[in-house]
C-alpha positions as CSV (number, residue, x, y, z in Angstrom):
1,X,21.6,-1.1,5.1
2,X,18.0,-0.9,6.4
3,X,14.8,-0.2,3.7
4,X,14.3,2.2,6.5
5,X,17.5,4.3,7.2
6,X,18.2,4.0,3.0
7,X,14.8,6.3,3.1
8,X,15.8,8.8,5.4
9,X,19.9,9.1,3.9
10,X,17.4,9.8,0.4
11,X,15.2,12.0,1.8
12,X,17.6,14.2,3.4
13,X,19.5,14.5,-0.2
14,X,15.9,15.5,-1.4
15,X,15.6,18.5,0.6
16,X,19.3,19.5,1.2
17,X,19.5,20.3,-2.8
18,X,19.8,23.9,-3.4
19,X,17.8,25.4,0.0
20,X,19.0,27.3,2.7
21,X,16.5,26.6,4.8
22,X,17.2,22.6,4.8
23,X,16.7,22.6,9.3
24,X,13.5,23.9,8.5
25,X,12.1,22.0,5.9
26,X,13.3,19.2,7.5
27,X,11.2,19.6,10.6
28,X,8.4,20.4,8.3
29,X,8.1,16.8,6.4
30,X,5.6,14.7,7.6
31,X,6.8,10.8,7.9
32,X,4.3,8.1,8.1
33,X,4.6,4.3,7.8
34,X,2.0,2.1,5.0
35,X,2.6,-1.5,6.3
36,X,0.3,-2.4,3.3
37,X,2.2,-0.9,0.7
38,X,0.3,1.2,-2.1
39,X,-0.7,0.1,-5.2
40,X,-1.4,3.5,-7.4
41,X,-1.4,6.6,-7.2
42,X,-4.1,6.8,-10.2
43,X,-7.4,8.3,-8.4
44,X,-9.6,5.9,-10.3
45,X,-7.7,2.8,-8.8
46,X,-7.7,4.1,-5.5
47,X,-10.0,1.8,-3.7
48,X,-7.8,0.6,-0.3
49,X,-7.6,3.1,2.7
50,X,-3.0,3.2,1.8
51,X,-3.7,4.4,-2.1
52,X,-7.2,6.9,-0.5
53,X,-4.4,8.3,1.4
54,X,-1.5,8.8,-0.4
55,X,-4.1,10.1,-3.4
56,X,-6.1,12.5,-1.0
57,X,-3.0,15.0,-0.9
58,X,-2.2,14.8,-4.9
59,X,-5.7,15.2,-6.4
60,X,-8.9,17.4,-5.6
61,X,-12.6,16.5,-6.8
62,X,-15.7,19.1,-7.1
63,X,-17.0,18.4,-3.6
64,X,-14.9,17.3,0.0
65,X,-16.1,16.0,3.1
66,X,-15.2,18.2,6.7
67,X,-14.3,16.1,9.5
68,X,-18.0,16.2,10.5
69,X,-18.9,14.5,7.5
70,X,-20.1,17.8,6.1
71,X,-20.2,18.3,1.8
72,X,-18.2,21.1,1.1
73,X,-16.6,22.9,-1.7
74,X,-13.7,22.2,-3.6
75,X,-12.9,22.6,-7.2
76,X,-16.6,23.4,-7.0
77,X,-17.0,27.1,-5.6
78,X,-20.8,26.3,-5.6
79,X,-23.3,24.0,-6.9
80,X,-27.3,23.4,-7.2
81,X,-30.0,20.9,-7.6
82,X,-32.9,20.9,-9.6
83,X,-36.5,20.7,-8.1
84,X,-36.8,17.1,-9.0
85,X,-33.6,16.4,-7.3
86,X,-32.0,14.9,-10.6
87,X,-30.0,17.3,-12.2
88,X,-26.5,18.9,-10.4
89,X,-25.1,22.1,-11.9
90,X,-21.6,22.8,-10.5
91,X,-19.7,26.5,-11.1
92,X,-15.8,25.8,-10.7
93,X,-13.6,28.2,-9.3
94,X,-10.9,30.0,-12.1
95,X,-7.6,29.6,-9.9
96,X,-7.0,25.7,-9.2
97,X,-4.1,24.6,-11.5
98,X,-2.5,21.0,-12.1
99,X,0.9,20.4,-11.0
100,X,3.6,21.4,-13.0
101,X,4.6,19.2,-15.5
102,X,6.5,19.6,-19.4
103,X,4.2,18.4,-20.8
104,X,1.9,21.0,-20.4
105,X,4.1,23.6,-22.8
106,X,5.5,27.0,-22.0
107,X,3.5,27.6,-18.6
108,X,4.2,24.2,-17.5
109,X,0.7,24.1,-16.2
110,X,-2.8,25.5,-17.2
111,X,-5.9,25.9,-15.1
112,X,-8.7,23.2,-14.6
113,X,-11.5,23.3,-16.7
114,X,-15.4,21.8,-16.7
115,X,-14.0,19.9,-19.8
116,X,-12.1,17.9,-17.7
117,X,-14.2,16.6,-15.1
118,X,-16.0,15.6,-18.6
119,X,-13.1,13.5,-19.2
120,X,-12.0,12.3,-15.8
121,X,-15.4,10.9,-15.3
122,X,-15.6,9.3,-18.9
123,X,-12.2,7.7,-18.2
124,X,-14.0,6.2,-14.8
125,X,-16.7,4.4,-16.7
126,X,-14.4,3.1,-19.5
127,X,-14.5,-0.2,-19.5
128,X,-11.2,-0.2,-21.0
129,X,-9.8,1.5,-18.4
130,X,-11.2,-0.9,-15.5
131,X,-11.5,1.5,-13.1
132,X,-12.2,0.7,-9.7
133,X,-14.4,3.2,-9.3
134,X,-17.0,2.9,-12.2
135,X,-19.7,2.1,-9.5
136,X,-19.7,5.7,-8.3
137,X,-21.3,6.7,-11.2
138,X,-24.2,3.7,-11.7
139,X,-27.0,6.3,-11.1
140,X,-25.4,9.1,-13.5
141,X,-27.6,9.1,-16.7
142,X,-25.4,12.3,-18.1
143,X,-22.5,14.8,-17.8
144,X,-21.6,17.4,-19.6
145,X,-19.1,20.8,-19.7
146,X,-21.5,23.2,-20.6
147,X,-18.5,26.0,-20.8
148,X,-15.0,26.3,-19.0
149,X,-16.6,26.5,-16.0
150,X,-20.0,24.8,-15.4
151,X,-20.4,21.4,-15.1
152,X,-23.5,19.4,-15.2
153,X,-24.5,15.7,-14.2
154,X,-28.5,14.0,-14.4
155,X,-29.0,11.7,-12.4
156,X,-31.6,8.7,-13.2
157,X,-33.8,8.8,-10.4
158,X,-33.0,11.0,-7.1
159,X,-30.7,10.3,-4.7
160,X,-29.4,12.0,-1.9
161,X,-26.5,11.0,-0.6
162,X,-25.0,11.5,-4.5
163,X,-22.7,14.6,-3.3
164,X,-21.2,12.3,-0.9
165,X,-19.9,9.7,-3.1
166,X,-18.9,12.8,-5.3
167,X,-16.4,13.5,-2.3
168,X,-14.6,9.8,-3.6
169,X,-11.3,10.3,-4.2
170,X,-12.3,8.0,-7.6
171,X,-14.3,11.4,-8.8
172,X,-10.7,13.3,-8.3
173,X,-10.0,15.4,-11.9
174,X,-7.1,14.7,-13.5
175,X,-5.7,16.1,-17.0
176,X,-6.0,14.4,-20.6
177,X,-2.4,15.6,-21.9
178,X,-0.9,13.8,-18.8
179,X,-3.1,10.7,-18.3
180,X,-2.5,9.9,-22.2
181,X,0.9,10.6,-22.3
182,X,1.7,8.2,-19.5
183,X,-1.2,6.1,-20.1
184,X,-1.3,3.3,-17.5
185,X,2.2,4.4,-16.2
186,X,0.3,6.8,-14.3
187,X,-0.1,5.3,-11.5
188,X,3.9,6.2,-10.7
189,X,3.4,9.8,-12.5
190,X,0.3,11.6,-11.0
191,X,-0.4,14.9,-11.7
192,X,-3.3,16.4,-10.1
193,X,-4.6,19.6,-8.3
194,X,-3.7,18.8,-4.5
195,X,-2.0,20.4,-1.7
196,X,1.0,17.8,-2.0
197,X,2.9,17.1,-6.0
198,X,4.8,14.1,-6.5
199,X,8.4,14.1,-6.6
200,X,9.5,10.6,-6.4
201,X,8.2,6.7,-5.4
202,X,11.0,3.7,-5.4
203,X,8.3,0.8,-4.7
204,X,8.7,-0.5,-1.4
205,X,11.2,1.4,0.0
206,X,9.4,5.4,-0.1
207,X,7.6,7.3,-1.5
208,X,7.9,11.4,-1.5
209,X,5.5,14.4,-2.3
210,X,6.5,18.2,-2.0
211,X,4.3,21.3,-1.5
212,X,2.6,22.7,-4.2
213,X,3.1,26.0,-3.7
214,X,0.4,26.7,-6.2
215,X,-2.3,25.7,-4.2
216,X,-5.7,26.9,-4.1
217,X,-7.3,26.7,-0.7
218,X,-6.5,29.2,2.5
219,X,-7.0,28.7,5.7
220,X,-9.2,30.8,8.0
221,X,-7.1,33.7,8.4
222,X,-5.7,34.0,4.1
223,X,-2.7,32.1,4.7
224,X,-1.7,29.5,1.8
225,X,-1.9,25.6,2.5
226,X,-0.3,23.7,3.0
227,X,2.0,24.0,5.6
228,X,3.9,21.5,5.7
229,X,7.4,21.7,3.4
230,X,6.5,17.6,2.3
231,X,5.5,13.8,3.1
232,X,7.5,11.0,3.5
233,X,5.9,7.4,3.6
234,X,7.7,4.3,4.2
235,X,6.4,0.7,3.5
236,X,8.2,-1.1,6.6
237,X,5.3,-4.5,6.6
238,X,5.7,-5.5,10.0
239,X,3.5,-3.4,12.3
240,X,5.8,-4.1,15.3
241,X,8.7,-2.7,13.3
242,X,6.6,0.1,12.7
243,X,5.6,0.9,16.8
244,X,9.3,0.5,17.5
245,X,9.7,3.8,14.8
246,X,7.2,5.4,16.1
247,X,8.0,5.2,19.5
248,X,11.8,6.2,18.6
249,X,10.4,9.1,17.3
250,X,11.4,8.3,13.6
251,X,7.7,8.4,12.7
252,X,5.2,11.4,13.0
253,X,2.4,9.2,13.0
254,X,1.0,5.8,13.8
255,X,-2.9,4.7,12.8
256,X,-4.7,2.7,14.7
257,X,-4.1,-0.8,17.1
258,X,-2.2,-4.0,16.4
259,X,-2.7,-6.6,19.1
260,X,1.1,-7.0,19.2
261,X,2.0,-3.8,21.1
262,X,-1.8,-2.7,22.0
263,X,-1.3,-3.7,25.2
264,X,1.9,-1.7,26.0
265,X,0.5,1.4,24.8
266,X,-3.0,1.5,26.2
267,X,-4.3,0.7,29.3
268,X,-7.5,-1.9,29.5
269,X,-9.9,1.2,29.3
270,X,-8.1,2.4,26.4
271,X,-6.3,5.1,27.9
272,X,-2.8,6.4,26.7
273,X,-0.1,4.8,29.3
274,X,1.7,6.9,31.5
275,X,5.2,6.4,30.1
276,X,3.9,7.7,26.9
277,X,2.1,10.5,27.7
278,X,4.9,13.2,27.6
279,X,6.0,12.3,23.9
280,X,2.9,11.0,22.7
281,X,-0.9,12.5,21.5
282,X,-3.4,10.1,21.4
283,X,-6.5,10.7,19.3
284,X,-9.9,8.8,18.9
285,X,-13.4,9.2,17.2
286,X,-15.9,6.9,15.3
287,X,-15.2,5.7,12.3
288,X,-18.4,4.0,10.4
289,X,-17.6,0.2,10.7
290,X,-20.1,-2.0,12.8
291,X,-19.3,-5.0,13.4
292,X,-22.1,-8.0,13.9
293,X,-23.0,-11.3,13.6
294,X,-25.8,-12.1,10.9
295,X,-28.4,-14.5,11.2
296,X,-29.5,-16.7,7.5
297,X,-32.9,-15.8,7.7
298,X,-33.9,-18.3,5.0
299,X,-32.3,-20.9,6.9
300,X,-34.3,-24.6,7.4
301,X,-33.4,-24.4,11.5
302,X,-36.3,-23.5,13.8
303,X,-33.5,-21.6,15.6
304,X,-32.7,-19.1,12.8
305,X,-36.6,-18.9,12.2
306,X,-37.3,-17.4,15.7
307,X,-37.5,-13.9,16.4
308,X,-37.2,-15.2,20.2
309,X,-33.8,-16.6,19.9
310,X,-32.6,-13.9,17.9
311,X,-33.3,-11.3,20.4
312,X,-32.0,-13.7,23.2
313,X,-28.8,-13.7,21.2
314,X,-29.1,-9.5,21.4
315,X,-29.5,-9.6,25.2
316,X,-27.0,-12.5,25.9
317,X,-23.8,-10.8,26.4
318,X,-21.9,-7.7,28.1
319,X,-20.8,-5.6,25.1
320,X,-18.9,-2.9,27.2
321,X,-17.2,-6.1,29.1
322,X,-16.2,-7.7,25.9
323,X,-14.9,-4.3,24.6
324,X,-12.6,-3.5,27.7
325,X,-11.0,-7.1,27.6
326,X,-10.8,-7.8,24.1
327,X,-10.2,-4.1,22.4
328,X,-8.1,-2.2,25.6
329,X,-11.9,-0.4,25.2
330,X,-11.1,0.6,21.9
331,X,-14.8,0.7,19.9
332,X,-18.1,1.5,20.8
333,X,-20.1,-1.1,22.2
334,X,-23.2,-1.5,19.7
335,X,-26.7,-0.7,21.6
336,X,-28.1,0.7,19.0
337,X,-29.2,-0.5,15.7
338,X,-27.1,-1.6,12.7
339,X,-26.1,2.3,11.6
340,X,-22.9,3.5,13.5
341,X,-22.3,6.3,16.1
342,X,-21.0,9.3,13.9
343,X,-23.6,9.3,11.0
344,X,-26.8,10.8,10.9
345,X,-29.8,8.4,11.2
346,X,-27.8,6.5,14.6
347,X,-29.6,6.2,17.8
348,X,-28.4,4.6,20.8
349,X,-31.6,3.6,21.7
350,X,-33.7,1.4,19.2
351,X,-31.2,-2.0,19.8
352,X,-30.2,-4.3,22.5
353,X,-28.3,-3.9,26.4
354,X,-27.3,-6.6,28.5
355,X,-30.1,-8.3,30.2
356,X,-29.3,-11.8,31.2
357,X,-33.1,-12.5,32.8
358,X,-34.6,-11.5,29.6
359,X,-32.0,-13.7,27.3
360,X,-33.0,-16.4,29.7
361,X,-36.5,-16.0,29.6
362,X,-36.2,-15.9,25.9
363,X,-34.8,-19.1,25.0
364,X,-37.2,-21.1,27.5
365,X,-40.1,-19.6,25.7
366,X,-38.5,-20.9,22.9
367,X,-38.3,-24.6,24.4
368,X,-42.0,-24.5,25.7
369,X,-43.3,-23.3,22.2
370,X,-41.3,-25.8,20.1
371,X,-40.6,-28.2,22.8
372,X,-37.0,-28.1,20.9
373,X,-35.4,-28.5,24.9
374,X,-31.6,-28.2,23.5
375,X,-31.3,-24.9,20.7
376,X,-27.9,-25.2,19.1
377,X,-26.3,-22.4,17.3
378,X,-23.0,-22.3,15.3
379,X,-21.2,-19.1,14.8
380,X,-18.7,-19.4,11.9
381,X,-15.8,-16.8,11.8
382,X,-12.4,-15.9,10.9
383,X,-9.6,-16.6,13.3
384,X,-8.8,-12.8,13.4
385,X,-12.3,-12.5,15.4
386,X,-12.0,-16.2,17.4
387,X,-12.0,-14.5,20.4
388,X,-15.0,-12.4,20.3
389,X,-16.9,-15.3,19.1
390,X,-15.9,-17.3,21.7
391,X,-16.6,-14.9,24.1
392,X,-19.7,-14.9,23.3
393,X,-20.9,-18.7,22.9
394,X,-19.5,-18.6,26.7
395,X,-21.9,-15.9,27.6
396,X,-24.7,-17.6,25.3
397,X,-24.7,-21.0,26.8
398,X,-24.9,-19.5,30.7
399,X,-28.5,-18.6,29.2
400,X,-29.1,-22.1,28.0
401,X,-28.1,-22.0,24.5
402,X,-25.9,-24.3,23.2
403,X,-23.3,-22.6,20.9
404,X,-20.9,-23.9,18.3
405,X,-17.4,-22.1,17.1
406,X,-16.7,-22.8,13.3
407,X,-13.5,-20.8,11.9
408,X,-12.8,-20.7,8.2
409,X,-10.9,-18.8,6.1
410,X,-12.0,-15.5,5.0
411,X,-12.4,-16.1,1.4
412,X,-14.7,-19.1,2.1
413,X,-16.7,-17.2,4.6
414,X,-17.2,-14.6,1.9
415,X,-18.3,-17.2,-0.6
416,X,-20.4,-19.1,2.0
417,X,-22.4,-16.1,3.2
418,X,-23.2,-14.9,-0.3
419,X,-24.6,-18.0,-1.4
420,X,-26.8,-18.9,1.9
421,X,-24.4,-21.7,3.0
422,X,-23.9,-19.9,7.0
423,X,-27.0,-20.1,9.2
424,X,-25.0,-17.3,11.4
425,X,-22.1,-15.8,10.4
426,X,-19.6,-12.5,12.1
427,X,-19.7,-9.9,9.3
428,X,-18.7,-6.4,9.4
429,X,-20.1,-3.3,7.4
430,X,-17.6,-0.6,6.7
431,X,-19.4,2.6,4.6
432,X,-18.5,2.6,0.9
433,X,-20.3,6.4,1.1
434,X,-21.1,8.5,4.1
435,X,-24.7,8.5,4.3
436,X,-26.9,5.6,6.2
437,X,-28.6,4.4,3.0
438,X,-25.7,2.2,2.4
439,X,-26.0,0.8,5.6
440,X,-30.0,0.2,5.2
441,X,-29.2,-1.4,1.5
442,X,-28.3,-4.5,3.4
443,X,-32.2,-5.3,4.4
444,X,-33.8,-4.1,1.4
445,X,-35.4,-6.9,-0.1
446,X,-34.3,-6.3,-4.0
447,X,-30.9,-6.8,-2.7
448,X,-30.7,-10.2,-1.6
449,X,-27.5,-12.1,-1.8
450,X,-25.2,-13.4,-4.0
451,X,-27.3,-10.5,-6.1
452,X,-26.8,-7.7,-3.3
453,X,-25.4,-7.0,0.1
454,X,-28.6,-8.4,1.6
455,X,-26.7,-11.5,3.4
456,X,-29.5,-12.7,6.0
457,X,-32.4,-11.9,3.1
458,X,-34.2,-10.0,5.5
459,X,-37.6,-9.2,4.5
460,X,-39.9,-6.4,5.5
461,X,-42.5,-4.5,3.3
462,X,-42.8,-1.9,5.7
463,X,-38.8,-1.3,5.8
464,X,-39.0,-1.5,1.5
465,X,-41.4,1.3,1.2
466,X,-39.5,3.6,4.0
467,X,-35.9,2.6,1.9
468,X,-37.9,4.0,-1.7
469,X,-39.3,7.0,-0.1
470,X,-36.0,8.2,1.4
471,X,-34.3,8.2,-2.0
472,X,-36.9,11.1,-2.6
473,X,-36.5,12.9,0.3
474,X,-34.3,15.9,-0.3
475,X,-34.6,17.1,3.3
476,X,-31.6,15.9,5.0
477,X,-33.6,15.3,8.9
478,X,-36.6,14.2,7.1
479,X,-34.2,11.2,5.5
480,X,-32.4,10.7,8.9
481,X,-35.9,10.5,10.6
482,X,-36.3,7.6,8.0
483,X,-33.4,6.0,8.7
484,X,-33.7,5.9,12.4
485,X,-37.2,4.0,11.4
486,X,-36.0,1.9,9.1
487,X,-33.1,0.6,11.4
488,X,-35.6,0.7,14.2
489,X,-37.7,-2.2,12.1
490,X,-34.6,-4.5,11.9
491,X,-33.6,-3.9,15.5
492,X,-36.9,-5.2,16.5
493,X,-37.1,-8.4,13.9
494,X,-33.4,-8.8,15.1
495,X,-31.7,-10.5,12.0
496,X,-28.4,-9.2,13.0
497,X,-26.7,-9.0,16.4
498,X,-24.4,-5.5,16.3
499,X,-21.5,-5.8,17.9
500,X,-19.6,-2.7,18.4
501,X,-19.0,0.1,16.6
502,X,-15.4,0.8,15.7
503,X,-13.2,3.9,16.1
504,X,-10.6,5.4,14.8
505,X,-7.3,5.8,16.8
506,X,-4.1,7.9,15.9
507,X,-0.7,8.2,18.0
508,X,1.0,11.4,17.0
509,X,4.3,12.8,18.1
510,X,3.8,16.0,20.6
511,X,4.9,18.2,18.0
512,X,2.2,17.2,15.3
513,X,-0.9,19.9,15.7
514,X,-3.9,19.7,13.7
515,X,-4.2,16.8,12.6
516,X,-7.8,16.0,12.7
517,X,-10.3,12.6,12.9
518,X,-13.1,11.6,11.0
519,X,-15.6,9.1,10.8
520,X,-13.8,7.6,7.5
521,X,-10.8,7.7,9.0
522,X,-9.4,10.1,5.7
523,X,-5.7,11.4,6.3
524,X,-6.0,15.2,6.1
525,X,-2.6,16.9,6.2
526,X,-2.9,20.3,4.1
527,X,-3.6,21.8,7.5
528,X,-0.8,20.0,9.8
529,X,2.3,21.9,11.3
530,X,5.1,20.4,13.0
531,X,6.2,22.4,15.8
């Protein structure tokens, strides 16, 4: 018998106990495929985008992001910030209760408290506890319950993108009795706040939550979330597997591309093919991941030294050709700076288009200023990215560069580009936090590798003092006016060459409505029916 047809035989028995409404509530489970498996459903271990997931429908924090990358509340009915843009003071709401569990006494369940956010938080920064999320929480000074429903966190100097790393599914609350009880065995027995409870997990094979019909939000129109009866995830590993399910309509959903069926779905301009388009929704957005190459500025070679070459590098290629051919024109093809369509601070704009003449005329100032008459480059890579590499040395040496191909594997790239071994190197930047400032922290000079993200040790003091004055600056399009500087500055030294933008991409079936995208590509199903 399959992994997958012993999930569904299970998850029929699951809903067929004791309900009369079992055609129903089977229509209303959501079924979705994690080819990467999941880890834990602990929020403070849930640092891959399969455990985010799975632990975005069990737990709730203070604050959550809208699709349009918005801070809104949650647990938190309200919140606000001192003058000095240090101290946070959030007021909860009264009516968001854990899952019911035993263990909580006669109720079965009791109401969340400031008191424990005070102890979710303090169980992050244990350093027993190990959490993968203890870095959230590097510029906290304090928190505190000041009574049952305030809670309060300084900060040690301002910053303004805090709320949105407060929207981490690491800041999620979860309850003493239960976390102690279970102790690291919580990972397979979450209790938390969510739309979704747990109801079982056999490692591997599935994985099942059920409504909490308990929960706290409404949608527009006073009607409880969520709608949906349950969630059922399956952990086939092979993505082909995982199209063929989808396609037989065994699967609700399918996330994003894999090149072995990309080019049966999509079309070379990344539109849905016909035979699909009666059974099948196709949805796509930007999702905050640029991907680029990266010069060593600190490199010996007179090519990684020059600002000309650089920019000839920038102008060399035909981004929307290389996105049509290589990604069915899946992505967004990077002419602006190093900050990603979809976040404020981005404009299209301040980087690099095709020009071949200028690329040409580049690299021959180049040769008549160092009388170096043969520049050699070599662009070091994965083998997952081969192809975009070697499209572009291809492009590069029709403008009279000479360009190298060096594929390693990814743990040696990683260690190599940290410790200033690459002279130019494909990288890519996906946002830890939605806010531009994490993009930026890879040119600020007090963060140069292996001590910081700053890989190609850029160096600019006018870039420094914009990066320090925008962790001051409360007003949210005074900072993105700051960012679009800042990334401005780097565009014009040039010591990266962006290379698209990436997007996210969702199959559904026909019958799945509201389901939504987002720039973080977060899974969002309290709001989902199934027709």
């Amino acid at each position: 018998m399959t992994k997958y047809l012993l999930f569904s035989l299970i998850t029929i028995l699951v809903f067929s106990c004791g309900n009369n409404n079992d055609d129903k509530n089977l229509n209303q489970v959501f079924r979705y495929n994690e080819h990467k498996n999941i880890g834990s459903l602990d929020p403070a271990f849930a640092k891959d985008n399969a455990d985010i997931w799975a632990v975005n429908q069990l737990f709730n924090g203070l604050v959550q992001m809208d699709d349009a990358l918005n801070v809104q509340p949650s647990i938190a009915k309200s919140w606000t910030i001192s003058q000095d843009a240090l101290t946070y003071s959030f007021s909860l709401r009264d009516d968001v209760y854990f899952h019911e569990h035993k263990l909580f006494g006669k109720d079965s369940t009791r109401s969340v408290k400031a008191s424990d956010f005070e102890y979710s938080f303090n169980r992050l920064i244990d350093k027993k506890i190990a959490s993968s999320g203890r870095w959230v929480l590097n510029k906290v000074e304090h928190f505190s319950a000041e009574n049952d429903s305030t809670f309060t966190i300084k900060l040690k100097q301002p910053f303004p993108a805090f709320l949105g790393l407060l929207t981490m599914k690491y800041c999620s609350v979860v309850p003493k009795e239960i976390v102690e009880h279970f102790g690291t065995d919580f990972r397979a027995n979450p209790i938390g706040t969510g739309p979704f409870k747990f109801k079982r997990w056999e490692e591997n094979i599935k994985l099942v939550f059920r409504k909490n019909i308990n929960y706290f939000e409404k949608d527009n129109n006073g009607n409880s979330l969520p709608y949906l009866e349950a969630i059922a995830i399956t952990f086939l590993p092979d993505k082909q597997s995982e199209f063929l399910q989808f396609i037989q309509g065994n699967l609700d959903f399918l996330n994003s591309l894999d090149a072995s069926y990309q080019d049966d779905i999509l079309t070379s301009k990344g539109e849905l093919r016909a035979k699909y388009e009666a059974n099948i929704n196709m949805i796509r957005g930007p999702y905050l991941n640029t991907e680029y190459l990266a010069f060593y500025m600190d490199s010996e070679a007179s090519e990684m030294q020059s600002k000309l070459i650089r920019q000839a590098v920038n102008f060399g290629f035909d981004r929307q050709k290389m996105m049509t051919y290589l990604r069915n024109g899946i992505g967004i093809p990077a002419n602006g700076g190093f900050i990603p369509k979809g976040l404020p601070g981005y404009n299209a704009n301040i980087g690099y288009t095709y020009n071949p003449e200028k690329s040409k005329a580049l690299i021959n100032q180049f040769k008549e200023e160092t009388g170096n008459n043969s520049p050699e480059l070599t662009i070091t890579t994965t083998s997952n990215y081969l192809n975009f590499c070697e499209y572009i040395q291809r492009e590069l040496q029709k403008m009279g560069l000479i360009v190298n191909v060096d594929v390693i594997p990814a743990s040696t790239l990683k260690g190599a580009k940290a410790n200033g071994k690459l002279d130019l190197f494909r990288a890519s930047w996906v946002a830890d936090y939605p806010d531009a400032q994490n993009y930026l922290s890879l040119f600020y000079s007090e963060n140069f590798a292996p001590n910081g993200p700053n890989y190609t040790h850029f160096k600019s003091d006018d870039f420094n003092t914009l990066y320090t004055q925008s962790f001051s600056e409360t007003n949210s399009k005074s900072r993105e006016t700051l960012y679009t500087k800042m990334d401005s500055i780097v565009m014009q030294a040039a010591p990266i060459v962006p290379l698209y933008y990436d997007e996210v991409v969702r199959f559904t079936q026909n019958n799945v409505k509201n389901l939504g995208i987002n720039p973080i590509n977060m899974l969002e199903l309290k709001q989902v029916t199934k027709e």
